[in-house]
C-alpha positions as CSV (number, residue, x, y, z in Angstrom):
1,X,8.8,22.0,25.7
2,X,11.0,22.5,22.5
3,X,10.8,26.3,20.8
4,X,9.3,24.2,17.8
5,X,6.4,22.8,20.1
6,X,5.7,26.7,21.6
7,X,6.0,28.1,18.1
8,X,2.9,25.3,17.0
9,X,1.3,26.3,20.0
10,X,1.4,30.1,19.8
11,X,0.2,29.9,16.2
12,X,-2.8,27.2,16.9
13,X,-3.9,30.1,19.9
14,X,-3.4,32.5,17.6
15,X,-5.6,31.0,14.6
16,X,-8.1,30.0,17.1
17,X,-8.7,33.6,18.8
18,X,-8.9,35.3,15.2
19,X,-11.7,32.9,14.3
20,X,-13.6,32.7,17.4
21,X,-13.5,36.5,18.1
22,X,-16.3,36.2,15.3
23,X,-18.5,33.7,17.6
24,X,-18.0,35.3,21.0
25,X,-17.2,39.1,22.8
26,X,-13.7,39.8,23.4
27,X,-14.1,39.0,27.3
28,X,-15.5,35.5,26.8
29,X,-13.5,33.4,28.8
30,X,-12.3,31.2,26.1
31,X,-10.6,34.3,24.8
32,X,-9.4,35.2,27.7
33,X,-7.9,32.2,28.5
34,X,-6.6,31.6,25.1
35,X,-4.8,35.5,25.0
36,X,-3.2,34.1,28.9
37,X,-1.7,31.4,26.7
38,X,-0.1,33.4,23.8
39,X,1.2,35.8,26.1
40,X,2.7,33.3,28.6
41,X,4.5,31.3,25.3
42,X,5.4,34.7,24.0
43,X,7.3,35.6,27.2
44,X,8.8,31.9,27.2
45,X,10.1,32.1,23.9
46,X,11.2,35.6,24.5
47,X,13.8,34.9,27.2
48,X,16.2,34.0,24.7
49,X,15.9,36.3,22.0
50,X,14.8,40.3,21.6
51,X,12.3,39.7,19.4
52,X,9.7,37.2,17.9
53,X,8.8,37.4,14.2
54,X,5.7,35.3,12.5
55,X,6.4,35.5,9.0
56,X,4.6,34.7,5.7
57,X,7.0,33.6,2.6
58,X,5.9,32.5,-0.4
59,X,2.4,31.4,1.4
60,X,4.6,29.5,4.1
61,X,4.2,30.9,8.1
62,X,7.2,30.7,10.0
63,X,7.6,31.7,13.3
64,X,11.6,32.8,14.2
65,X,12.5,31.5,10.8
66,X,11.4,28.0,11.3
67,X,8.8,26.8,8.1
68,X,5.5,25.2,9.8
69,X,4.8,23.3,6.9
70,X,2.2,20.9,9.1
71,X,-1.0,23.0,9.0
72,X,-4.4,22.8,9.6
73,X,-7.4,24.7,7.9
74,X,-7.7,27.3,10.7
75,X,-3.7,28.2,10.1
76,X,-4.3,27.9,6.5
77,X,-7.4,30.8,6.8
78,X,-5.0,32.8,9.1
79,X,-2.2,33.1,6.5
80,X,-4.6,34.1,3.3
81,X,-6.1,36.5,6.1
82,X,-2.7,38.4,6.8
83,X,-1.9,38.0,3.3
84,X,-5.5,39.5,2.4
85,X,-4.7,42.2,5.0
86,X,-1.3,42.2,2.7
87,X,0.8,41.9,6.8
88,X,3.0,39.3,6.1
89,X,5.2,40.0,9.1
90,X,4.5,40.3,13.1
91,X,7.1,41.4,15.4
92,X,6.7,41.0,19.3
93,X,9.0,42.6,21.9
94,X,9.5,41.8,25.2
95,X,7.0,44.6,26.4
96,X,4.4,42.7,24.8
97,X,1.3,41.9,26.9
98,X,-2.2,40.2,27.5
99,X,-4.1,44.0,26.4
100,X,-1.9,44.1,23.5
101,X,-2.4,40.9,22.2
102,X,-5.9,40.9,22.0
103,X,-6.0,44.8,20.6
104,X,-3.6,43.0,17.6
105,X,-5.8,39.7,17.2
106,X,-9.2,42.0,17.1
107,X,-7.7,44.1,14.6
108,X,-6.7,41.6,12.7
109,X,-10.8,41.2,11.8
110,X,-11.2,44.2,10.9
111,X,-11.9,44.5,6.9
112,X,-9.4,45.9,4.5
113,X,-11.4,48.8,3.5
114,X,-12.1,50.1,7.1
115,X,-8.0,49.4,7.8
116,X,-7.7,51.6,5.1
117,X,-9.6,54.4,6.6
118,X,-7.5,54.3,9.6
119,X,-4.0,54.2,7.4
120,X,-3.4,51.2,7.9
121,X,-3.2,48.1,10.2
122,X,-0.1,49.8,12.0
123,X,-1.1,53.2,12.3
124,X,-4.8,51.4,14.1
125,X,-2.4,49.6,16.0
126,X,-0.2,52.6,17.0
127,X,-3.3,54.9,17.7
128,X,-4.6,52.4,20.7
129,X,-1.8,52.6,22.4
130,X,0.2,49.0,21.4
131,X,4.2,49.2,21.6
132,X,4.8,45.8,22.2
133,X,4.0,44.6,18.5
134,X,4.9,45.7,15.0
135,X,4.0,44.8,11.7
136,X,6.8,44.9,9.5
137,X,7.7,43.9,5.6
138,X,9.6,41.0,6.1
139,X,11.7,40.4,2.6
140,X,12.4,37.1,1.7
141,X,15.8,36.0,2.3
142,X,18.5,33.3,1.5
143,X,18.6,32.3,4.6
144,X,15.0,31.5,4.7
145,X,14.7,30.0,1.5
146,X,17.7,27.4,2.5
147,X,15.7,26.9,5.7
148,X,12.8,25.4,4.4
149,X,14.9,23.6,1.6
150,X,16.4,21.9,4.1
151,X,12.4,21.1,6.1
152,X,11.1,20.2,2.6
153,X,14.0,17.7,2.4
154,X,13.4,16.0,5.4
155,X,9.4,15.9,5.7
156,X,10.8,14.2,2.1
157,X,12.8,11.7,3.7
158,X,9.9,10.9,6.6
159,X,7.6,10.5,3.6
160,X,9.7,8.3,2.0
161,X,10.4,6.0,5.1
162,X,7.0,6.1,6.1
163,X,6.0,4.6,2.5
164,X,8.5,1.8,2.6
165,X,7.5,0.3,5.9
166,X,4.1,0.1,4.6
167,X,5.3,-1.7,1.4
168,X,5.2,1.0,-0.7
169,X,8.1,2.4,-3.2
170,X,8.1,6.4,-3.3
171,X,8.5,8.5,-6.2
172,X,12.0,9.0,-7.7
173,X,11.0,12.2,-9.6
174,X,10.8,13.6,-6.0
175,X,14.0,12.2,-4.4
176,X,15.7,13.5,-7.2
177,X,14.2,16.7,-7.0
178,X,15.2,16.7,-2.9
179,X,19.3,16.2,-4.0
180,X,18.5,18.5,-6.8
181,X,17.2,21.6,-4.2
182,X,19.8,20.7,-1.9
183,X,23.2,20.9,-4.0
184,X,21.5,24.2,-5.5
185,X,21.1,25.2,-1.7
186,X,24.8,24.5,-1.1
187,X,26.1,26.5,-3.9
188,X,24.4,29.5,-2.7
189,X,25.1,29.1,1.3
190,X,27.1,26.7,2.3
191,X,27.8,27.9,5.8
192,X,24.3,28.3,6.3
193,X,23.7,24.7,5.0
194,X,26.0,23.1,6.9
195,X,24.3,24.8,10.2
196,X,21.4,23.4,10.1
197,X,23.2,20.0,10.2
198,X,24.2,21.0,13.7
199,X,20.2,21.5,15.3
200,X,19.1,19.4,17.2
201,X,15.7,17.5,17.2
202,X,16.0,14.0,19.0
203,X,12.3,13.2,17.7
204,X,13.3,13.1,14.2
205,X,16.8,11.8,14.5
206,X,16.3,9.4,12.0
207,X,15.4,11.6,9.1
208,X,17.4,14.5,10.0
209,X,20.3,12.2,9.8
210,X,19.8,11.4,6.4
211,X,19.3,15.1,5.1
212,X,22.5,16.1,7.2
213,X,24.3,12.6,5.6
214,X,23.2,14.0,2.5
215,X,24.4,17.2,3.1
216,X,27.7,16.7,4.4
217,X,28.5,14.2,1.4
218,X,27.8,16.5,-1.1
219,X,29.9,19.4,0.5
220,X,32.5,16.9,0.8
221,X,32.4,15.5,-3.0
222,X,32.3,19.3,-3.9
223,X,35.7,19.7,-2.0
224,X,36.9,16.7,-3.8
225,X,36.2,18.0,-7.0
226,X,33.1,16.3,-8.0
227,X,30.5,17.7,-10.4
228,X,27.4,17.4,-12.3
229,X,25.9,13.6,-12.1
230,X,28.7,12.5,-9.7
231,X,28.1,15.2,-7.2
232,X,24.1,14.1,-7.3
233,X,24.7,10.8,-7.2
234,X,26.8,11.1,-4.1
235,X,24.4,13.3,-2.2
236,X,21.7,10.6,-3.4
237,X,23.5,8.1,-1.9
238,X,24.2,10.1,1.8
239,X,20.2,10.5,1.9
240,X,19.3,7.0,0.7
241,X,22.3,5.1,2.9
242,X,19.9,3.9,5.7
243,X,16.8,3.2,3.6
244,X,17.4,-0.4,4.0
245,X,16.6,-0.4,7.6
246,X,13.1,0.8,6.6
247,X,13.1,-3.3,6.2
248,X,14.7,-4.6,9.4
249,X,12.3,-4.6,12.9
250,X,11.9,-1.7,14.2
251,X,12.4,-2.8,17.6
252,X,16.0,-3.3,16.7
253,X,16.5,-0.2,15.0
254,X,14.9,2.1,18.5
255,X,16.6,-0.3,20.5
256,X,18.4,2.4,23.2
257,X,21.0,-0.5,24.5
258,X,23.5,-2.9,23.1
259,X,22.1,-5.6,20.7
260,X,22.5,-8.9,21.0
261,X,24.5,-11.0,18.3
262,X,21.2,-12.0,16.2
263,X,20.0,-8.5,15.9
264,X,23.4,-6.8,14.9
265,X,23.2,-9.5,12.5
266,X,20.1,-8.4,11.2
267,X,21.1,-4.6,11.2
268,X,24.3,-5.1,9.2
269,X,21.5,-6.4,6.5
270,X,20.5,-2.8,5.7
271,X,22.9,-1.9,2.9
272,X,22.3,-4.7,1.3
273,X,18.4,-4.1,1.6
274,X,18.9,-0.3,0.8
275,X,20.3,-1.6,-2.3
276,X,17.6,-3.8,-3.3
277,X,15.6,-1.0,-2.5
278,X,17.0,1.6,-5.0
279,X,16.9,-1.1,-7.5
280,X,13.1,-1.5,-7.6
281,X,12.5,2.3,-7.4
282,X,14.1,2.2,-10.8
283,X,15.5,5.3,-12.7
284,X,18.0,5.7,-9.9
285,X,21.4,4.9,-11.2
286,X,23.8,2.2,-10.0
287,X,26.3,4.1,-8.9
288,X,24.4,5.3,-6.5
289,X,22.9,1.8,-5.1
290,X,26.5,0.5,-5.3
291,X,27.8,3.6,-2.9
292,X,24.8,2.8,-0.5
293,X,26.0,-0.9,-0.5
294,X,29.4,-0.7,0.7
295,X,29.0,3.0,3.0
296,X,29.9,0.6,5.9
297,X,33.0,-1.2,3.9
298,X,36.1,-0.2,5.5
299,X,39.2,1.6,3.4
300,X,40.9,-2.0,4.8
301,X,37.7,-3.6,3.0
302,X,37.0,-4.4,6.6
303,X,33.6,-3.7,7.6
304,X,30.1,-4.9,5.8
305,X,28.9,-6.2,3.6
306,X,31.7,-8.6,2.5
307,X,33.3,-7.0,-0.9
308,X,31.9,-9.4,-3.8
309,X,34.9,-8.7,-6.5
310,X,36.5,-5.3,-5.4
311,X,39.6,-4.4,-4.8
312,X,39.0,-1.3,-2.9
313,X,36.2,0.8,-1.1
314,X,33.9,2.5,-3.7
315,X,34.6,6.5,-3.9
316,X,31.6,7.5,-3.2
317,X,30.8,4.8,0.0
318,X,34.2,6.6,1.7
319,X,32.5,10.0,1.2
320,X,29.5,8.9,2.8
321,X,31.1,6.3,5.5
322,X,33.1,10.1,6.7
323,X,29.8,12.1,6.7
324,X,27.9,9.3,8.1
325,X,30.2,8.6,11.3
326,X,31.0,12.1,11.9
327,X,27.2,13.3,11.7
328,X,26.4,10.1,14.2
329,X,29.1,11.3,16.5
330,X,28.0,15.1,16.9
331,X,24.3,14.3,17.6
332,X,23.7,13.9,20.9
333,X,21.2,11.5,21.9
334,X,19.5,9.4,25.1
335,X,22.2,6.6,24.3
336,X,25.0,7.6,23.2
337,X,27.3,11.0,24.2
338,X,28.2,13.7,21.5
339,X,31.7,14.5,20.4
340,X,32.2,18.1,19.6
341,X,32.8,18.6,16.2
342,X,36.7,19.6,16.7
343,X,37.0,16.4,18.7
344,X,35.0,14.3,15.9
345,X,37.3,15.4,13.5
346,X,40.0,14.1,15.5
347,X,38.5,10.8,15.7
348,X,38.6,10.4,12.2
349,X,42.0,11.7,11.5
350,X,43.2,8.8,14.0
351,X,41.2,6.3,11.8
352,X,42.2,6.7,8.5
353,X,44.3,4.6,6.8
354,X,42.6,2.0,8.6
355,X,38.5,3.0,8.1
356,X,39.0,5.4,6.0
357,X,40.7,7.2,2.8
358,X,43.3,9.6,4.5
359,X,43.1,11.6,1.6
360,X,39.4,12.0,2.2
361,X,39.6,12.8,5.5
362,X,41.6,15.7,5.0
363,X,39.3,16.9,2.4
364,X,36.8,17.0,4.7
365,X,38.9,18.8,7.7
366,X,39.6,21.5,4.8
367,X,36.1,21.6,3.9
368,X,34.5,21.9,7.2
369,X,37.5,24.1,9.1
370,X,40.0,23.9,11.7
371,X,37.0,24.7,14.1
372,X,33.7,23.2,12.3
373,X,30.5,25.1,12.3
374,X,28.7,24.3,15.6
375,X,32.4,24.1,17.6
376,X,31.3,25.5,20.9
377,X,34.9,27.5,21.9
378,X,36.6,29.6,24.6
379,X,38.2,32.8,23.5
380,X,41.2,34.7,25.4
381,X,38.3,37.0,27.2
382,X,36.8,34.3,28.4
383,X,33.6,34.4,26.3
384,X,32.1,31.7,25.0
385,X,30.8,31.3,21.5
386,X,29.4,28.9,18.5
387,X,31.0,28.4,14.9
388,X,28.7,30.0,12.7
389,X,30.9,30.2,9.4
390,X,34.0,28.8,8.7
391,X,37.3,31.2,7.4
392,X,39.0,29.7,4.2
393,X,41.3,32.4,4.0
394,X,42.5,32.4,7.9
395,X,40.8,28.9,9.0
396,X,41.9,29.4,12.8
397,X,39.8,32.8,12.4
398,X,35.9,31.3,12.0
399,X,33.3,33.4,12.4
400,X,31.4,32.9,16.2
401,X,27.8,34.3,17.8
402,X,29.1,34.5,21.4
403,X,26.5,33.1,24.0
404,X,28.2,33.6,27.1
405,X,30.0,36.6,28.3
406,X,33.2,36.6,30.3
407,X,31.6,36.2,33.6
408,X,29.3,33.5,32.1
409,X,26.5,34.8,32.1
410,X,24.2,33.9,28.8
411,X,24.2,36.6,26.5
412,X,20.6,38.3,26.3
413,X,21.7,38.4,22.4
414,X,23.7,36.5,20.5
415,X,26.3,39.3,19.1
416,X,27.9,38.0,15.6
417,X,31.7,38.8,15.1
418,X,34.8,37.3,13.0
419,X,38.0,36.4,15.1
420,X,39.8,38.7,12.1
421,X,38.4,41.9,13.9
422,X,41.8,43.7,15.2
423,X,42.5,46.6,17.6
424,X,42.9,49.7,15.6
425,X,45.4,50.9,17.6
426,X,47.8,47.9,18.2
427,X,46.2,45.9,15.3
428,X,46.5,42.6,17.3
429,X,43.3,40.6,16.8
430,X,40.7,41.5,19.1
431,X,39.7,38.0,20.4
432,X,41.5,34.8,20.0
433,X,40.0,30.9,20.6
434,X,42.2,29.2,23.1
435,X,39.7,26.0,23.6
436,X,36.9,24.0,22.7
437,X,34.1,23.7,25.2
438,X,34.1,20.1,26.8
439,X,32.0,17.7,25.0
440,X,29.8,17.4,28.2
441,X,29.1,21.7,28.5
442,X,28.1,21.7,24.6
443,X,25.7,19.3,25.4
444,X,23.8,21.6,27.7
445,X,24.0,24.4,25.2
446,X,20.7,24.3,23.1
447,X,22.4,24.9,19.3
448,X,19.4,25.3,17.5
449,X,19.0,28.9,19.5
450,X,22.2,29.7,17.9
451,X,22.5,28.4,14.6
452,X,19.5,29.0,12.6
């Protein structure tokens, strides 16, 4: 089970043992059961990190600073009751057990006005004994904030698809909005945008790709020196690039093999559809329908669809060809195996000229770094770590979380460092990256633990 399934599962036990603790006694065996539960997830999810935080930001819950934005009434009554309670974060420790977990879930019924005679729901909580959880003020971060930016966007793009295969045309005020939060996202944490293109979450594949297309094309156009409308309407384009497929059988596009002749024929349709598309949404502008139309046209105006009157590949369909193929080759996925994002980069470098704009291409190198976030590299220690931030000043320097320690065992914590850290004494640089990890390791290594 993914961390996002357990986080929707402790928080649904959760919800449920707050509101049936006002039907039944505390040893009822559906509480019972339902406290074995939390505290079995909480020691799953626990394995890999120190602590567990539930948080409440701007009325949205997130557990480990993922956004559940899918909720039901009973989670919807559990946030106004922590917020009534005015606890909008819950911290568990590995010490955490079943006692303690029912201790925090009972007192979370308790009325404001008898907290208040016991100072407070900590203090109750530290009076009966309970070390394995703490409430704490969580503050609102930009971190978070690009988080769920980023979960807005593509719960946008699922909406979106979802409405076309039922014949319906979304609402442009809202897609505009989407590239609107996103470039505003980018300009205050790129690094941290750019990340969450790297997690991994096979189920949504599909939309993800489109948000990280997005993403990736306006970071790119940015590097390129792009602004105002022609930096939006490149990002449009990366989100909107495979919305013509919403019209070609589905059964081609989940199709895990090699298609046949006819239904490669119908999926080289979908620019052209995606175009149509954008054109009956209206208010969208035609630059951005053209860039969608020709994103698989080649540099050598190779490629499809055929070029009706151009002379060369559109700017904006060569940004989002690059972010396209290179996001397609770093996903890993049932049918096809993932490049490393070092290795990707050199896949494109050996293409241009030919598929695309060499010029571009190196754009994008100096955009994304020597070692791209997500790179998964050996130092001269022997440790392991992950790209977390790229280095413009020294780009062979990026900034890593280390996973695995010399011996290679996994880290119990992800430590943080930059590769410009030197030795006081001899002032040579503390660590050094001597490799990337094989292709075939990163695919073991779970990346969303790391990068979020």
């Amino acid at each position: 089970m993914s961390d996002n399934s357990q986080f929707g599962t402790l928080v649904t036990l959760m919800t449920g043992i707050v509101k049936n603790l006002s039907l039944y006694p505390k040893t009822h065996p559906t509480i019972k059961t339902a406290v074995r539960g939390i505290n079995e997830t909480l020691h799953k999810l626990l394995e890999t990190r120190r602590e567990l935080v539930i948080a409440i930001v701007k009325n949205t819950l997130l557990v480990d600073r993922t956004p559940l934005y899918t909720t039901t009434k009973g989670v919807e009554e559990f946030i106004d009751r922590l917020i009534s309670l005015e606890v909008n974060g819950i911290v568990f420790f590995r010490t955490i057990n079943e006692k303690e977990i029912l201790i925090l879930l009972e007192s979370l019924t308790v009325p404001m006005e008898e907290l208040k005679k016991q100072k407070g729901l900590p203090e109750r909580l530290k009076n009966m004994g309970v070390r394995g959880v703490e409430i704490r003020k969580i503050e609102d971060d930009v971190k978070i904030e690009i988080f769920k930016t980023y979960t807005a966007a593509r719960d946008e793009v699922v909406n979106m698809m979802g409405e076309l295969r039922l014949g319906h045309l979304p609402e442009k005020t809202k897609i505009q909005e989407m590239i609107s939060d996103l470039n505003e996202a980018m300009l205050k944490d790129k690094n941290t945008l750019l990340c969450l293109t790297m997690l991994q979450d096979y189920d949504e594949y599909t939309f993800n790709h489109s948000v990280n297309v997005g993403i990736l094309s306006l970071s790119l156009a940015q590097e390129l020196g792009l602004q105002g409308d022609d930096l939006l309407f490149v990002g449009l384009s990366g989100i909107l690039h495979d919305i013509g497929k919403t019209r070609i059988n589905r059964g081609i596009i989940l199709k895990p093999s090699a298609l046949s002749d006819y239904e490669w024929d119908e999926m080289k349709k979908h620019p052209v559809y995606g175009r149509d598309i954008i054109k009956e949404i209206g208010g969208i502008s035609d630059a951005t329908a053209h860039f969608v139309l020709y994103h698989h046209l080649r540099y050598n105006l190779s490629g499809y669809p055929r070029p009706d009157g151009i002379m060369s590949q559109p700017h904006g369909s060569k940004i989002i060809a690059i972010a396209d193929t290179y996001d397609s080759m770093t996903t890993l996925r049932p049918y096809q195996r993932r490049f490393d994002p070092k290795e990707s980069m050199e896949l494109l470098s050996s293409r241009a000229h030919e598929d695309f704009d060499a010029d571009y291409v190196k754009a994008f190198i100096k955009n994304l770094g020597i070692y791209p976030i997500g790179s998964v590299v050996r130092l001269d220690t022997n440790e392991v770590g992950v790209v977390t931030k790229t280095n413009d000043t020294v780009p062979q320097r990026p900034y890593l979380k280390l996973i695995l320690d010399a011996a290679g065992n996994t880290m119990e914590q992800a430590e943080e460092i930059s590769l410009e850290e030197k030795d006081a004494t001899t002032h040579r640089y503390r660590k050094t990256i001597v490799a990337t990890v094989g292709s075939a390791q990163q695919g073991l290594i779970d990346l969303n633990k790391y990068l979020k």
